[in-house]
Gaussian input, Z-matrix of N, CA and C with variables (Angstrom, degrees):
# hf/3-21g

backbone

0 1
 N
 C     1     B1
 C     2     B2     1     A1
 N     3     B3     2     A2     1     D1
 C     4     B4     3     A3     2     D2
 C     5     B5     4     A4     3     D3
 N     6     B6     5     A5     4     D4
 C     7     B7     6     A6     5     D5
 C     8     B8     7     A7     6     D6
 N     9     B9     8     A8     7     D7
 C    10    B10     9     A9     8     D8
 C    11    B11    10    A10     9     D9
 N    12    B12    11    A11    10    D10
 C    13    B13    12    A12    11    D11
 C    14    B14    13    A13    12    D12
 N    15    B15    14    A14    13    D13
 C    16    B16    15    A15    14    D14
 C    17    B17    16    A16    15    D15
 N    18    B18    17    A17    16    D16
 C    19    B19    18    A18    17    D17
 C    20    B20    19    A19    18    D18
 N    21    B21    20    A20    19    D19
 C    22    B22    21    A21    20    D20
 C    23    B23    22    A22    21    D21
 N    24    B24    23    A23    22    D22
 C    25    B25    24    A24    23    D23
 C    26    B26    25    A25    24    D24
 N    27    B27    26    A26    25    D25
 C    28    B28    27    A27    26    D26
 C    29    B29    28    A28    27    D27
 N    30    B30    29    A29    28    D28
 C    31    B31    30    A30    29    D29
 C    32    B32    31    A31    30    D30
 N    33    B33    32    A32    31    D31
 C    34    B34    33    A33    32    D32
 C    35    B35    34    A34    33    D33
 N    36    B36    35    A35    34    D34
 C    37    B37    36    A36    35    D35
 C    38    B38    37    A37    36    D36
 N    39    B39    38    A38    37    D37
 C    40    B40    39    A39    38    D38
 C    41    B41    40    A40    39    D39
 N    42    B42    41    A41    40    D40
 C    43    B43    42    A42    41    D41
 C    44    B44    43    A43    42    D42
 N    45    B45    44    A44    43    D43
 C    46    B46    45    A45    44    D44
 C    47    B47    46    A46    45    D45
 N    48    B48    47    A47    46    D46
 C    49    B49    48    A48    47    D47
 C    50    B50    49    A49    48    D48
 N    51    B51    50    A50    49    D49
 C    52    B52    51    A51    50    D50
 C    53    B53    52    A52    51    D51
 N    54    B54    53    A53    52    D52
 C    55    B55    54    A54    53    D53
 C    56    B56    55    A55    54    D54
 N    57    B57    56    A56    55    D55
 C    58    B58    57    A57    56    D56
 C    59    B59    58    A58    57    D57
 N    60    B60    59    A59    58    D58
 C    61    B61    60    A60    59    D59
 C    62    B62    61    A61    60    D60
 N    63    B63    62    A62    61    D61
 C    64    B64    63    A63    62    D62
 C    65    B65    64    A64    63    D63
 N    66    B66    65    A65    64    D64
 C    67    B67    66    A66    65    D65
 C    68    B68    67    A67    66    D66
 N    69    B69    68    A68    67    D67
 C    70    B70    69    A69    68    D68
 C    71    B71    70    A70    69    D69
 N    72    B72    71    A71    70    D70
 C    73    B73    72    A72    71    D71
 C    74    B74    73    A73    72    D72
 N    75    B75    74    A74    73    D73
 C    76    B76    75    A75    74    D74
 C    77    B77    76    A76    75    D75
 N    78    B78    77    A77    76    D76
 C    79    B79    78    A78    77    D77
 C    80    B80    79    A79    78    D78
 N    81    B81    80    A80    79    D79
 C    82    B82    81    A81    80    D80
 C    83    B83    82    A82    81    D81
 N    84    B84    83    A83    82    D82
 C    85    B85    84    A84    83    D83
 C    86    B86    85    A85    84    D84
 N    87    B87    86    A86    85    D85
 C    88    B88    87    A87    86    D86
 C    89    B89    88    A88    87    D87
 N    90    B90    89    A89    88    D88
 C    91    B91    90    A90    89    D89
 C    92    B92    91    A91    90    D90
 N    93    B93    92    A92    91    D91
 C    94    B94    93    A93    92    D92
 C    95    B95    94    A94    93    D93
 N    96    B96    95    A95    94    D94
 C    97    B97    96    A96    95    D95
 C    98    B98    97    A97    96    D96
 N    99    B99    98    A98    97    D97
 C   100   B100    99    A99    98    D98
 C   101   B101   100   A100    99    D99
 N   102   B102   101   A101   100   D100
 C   103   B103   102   A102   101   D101
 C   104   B104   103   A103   102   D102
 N   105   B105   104   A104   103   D103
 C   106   B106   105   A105   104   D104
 C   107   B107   106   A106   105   D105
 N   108   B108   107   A107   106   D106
 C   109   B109   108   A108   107   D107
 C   110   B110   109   A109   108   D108
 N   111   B111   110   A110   109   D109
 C   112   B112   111   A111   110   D110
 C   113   B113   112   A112   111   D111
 N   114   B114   113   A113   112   D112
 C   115   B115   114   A114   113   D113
 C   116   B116   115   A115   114   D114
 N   117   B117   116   A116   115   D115
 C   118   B118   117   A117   116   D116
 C   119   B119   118   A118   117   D117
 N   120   B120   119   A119   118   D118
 C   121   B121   120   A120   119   D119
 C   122   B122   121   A121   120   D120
 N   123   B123   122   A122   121   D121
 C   124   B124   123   A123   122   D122
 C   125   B125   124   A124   123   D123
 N   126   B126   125   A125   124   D124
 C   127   B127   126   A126   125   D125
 C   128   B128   127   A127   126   D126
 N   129   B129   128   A128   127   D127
 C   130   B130   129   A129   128   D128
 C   131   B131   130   A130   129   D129
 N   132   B132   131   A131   130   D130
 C   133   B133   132   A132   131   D131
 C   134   B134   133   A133   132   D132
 N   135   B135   134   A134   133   D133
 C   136   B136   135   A135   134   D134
 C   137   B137   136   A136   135   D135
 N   138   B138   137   A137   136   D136
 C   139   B139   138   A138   137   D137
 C   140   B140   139   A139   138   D138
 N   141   B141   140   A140   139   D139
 C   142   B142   141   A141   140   D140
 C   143   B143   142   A142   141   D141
 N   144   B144   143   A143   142   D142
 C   145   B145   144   A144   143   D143
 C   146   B146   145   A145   144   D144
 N   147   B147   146   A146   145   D145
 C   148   B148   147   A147   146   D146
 C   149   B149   148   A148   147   D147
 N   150   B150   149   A149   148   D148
 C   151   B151   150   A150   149   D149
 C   152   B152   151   A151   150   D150
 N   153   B153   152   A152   151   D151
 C   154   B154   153   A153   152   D152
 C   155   B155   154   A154   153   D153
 N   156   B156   155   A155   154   D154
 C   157   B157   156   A156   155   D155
 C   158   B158   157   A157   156   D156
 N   159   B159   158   A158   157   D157
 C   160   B160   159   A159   158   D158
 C   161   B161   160   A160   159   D159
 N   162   B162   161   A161   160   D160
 C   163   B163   162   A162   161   D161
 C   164   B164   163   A163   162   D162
 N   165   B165   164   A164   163   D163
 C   166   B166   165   A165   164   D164
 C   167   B167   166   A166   165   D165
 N   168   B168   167   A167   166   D166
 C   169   B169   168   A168   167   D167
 C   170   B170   169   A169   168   D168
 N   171   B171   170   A170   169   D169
 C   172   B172   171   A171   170   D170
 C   173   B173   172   A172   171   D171
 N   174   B174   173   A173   172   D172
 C   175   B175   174   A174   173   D173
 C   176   B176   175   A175   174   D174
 N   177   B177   176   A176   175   D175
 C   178   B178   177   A177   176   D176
 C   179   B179   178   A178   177   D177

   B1=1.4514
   B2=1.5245
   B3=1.4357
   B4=1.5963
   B5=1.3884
   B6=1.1699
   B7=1.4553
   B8=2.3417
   B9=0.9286
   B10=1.3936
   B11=1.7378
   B12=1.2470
   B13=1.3469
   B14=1.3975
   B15=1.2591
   B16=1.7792
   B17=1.2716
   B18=1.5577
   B19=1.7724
   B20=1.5745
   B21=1.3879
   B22=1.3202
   B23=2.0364
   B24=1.3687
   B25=1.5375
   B26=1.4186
   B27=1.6564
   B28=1.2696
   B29=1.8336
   B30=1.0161
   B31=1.6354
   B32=1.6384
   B33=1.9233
   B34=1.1481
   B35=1.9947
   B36=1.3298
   B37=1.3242
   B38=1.6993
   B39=1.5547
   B40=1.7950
   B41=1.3587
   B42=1.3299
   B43=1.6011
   B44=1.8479
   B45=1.2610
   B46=1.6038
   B47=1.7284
   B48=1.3873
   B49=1.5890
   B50=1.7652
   B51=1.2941
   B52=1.4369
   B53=1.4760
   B54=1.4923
   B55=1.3460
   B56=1.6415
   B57=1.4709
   B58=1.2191
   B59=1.5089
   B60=1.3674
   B61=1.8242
   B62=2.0671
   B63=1.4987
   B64=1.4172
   B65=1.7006
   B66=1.7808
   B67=1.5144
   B68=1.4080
   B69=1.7766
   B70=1.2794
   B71=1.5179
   B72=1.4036
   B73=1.5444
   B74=1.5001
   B75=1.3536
   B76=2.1149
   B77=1.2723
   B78=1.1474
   B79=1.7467
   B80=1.7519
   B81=1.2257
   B82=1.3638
   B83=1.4137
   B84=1.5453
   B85=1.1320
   B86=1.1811
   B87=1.6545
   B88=1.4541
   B89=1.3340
   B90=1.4899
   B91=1.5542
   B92=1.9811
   B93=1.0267
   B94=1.7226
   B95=1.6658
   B96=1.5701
   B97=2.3647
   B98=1.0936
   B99=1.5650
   B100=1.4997
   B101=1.9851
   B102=1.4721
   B103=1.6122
   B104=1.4796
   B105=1.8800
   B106=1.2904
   B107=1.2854
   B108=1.7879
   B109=1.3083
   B110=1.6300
   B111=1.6236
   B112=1.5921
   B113=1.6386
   B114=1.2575
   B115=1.4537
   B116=1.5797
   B117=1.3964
   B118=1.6569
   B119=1.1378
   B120=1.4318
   B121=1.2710
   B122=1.5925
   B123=1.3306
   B124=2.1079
   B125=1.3339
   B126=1.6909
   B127=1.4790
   B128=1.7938
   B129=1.1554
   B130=0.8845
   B131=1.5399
   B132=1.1823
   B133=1.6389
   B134=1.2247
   B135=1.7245
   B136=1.4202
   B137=1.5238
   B138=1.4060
   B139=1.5786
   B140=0.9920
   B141=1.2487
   B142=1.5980
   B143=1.5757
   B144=1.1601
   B145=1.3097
   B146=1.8597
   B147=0.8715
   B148=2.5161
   B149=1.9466
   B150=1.2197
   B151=1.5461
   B152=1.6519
   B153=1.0659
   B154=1.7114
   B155=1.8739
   B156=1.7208
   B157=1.8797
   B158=1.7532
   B159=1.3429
   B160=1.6370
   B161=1.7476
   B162=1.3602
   B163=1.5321
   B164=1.9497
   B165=1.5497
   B166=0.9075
   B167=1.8684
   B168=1.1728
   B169=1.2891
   B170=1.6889
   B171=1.0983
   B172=1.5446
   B173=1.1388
   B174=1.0511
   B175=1.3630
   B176=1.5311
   B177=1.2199
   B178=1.4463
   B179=1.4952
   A1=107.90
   A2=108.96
   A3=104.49
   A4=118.96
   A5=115.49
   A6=120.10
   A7=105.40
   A8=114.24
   A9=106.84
   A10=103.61
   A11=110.13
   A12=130.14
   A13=114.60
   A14=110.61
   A15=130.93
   A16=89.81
   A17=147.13
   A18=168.19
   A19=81.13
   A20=118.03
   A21=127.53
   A22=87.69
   A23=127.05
   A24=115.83
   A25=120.10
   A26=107.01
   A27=80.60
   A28=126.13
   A29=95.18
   A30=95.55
   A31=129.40
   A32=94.89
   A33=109.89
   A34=126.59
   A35=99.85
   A36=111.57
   A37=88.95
   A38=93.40
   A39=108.65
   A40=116.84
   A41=99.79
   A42=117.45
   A43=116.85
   A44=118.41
   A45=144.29
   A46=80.52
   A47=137.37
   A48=156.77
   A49=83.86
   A50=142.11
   A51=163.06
   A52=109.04
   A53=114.33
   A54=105.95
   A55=112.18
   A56=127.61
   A57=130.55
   A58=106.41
   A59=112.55
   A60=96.43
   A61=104.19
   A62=97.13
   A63=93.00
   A64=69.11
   A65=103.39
   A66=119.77
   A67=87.88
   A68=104.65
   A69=110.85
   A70=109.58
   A71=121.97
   A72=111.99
   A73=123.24
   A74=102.87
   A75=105.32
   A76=117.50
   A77=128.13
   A78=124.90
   A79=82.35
   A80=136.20
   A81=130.28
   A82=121.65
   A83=125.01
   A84=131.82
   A85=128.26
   A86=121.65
   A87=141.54
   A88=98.35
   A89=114.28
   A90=114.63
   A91=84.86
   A92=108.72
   A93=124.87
   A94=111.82
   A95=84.83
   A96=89.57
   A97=107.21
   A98=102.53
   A99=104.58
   A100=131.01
   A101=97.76
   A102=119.10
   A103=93.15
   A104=126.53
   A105=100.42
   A106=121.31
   A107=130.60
   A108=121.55
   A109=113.06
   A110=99.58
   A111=100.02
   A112=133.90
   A113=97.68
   A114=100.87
   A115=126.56
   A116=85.98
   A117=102.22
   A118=119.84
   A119=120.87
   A120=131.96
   A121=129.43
   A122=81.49
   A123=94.41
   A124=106.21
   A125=127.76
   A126=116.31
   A127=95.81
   A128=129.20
   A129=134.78
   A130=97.97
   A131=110.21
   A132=127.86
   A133=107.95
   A134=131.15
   A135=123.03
   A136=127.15
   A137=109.55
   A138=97.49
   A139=164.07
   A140=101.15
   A141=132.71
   A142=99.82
   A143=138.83
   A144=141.79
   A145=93.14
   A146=92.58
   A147=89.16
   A148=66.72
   A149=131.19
   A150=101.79
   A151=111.40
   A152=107.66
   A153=109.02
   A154=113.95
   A155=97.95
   A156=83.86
   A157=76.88
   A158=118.29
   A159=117.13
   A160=132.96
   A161=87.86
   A162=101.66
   A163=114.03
   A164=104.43
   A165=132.98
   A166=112.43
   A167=110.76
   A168=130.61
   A169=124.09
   A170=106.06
   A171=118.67
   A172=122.74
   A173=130.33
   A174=138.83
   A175=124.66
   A176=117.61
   A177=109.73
   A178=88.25
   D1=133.41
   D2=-177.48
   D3=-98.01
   D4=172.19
   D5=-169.68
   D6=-55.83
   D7=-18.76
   D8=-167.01
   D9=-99.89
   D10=-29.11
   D11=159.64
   D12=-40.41
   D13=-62.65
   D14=-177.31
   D15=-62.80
   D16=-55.33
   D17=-126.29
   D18=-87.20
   D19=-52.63
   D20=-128.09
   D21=-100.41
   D22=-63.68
   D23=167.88
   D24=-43.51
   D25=-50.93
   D26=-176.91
   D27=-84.30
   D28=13.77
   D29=152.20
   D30=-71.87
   D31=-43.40
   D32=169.31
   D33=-66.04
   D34=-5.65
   D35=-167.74
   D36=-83.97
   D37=-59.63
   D38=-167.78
   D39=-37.36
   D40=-49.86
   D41=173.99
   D42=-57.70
   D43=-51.31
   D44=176.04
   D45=-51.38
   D46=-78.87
   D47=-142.53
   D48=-63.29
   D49=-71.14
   D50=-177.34
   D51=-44.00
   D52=-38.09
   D53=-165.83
   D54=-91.90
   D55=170.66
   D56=-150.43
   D57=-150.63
   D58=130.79
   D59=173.34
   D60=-76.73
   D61=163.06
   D62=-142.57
   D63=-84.02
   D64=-160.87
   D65=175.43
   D66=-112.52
   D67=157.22
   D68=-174.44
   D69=-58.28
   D70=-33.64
   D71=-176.36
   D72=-73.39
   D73=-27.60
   D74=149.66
   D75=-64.55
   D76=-21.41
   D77=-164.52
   D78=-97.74
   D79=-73.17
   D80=-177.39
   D81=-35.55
   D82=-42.18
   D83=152.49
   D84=-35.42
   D85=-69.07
   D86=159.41
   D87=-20.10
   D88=-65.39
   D89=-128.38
   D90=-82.13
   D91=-42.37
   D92=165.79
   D93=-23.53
   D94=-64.15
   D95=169.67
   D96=-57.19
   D97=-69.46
   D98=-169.59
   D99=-28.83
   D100=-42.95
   D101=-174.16
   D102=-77.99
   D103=-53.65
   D104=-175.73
   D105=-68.79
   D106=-17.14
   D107=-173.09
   D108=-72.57
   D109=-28.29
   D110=167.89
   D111=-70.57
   D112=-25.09
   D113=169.49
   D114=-76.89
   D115=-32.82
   D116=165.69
   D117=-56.75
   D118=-47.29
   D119=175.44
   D120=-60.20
   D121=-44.15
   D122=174.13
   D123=-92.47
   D124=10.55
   D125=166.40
   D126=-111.66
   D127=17.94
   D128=-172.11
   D129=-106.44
   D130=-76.64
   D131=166.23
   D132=-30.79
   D133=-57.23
   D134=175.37
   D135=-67.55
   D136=-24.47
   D137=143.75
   D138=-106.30
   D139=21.08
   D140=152.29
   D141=-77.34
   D142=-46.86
   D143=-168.76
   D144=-71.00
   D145=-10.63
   D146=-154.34
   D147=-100.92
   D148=-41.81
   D149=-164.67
   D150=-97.77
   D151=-26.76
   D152=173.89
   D153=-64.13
   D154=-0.88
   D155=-160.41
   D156=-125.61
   D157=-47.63
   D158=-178.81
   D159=-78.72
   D160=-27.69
   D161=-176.51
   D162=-63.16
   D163=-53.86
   D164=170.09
   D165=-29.38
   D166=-69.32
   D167=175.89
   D168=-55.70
   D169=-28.38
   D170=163.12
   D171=-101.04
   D172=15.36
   D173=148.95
   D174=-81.27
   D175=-33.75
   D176=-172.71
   D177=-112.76

């Protein structure tokens, strides 16, 4: 194991030592973004999908 290796866990340790399980009202929160950024995302995607497949066709 080389010297940047060793540099490099114990960073990963420091971080592991720092972190905390959340409380349920941070984890409910989280999970709250998390679900709206996905829905956002796949209603985003479906209308790009609704104009790349429909738009097209009513035009000519």
């Amino acid at each position: 194991m080389s010297l940047t290796d060793s540099i490099k866990l114990g960073e990963y340790i420091r971080v592991l030592k720092l972190a905390r399980k959340p409380s349920r009202e941070e984890f409910i929160m989280i999970a709250k973004v998390a679900g709206a950024g996905i829905l956002l995302i796949g209603f985003i995607g479906f209308v790009i999908y609704l104009l790349l497949t429909e738009l097209p066709g009513n035009i000519f």
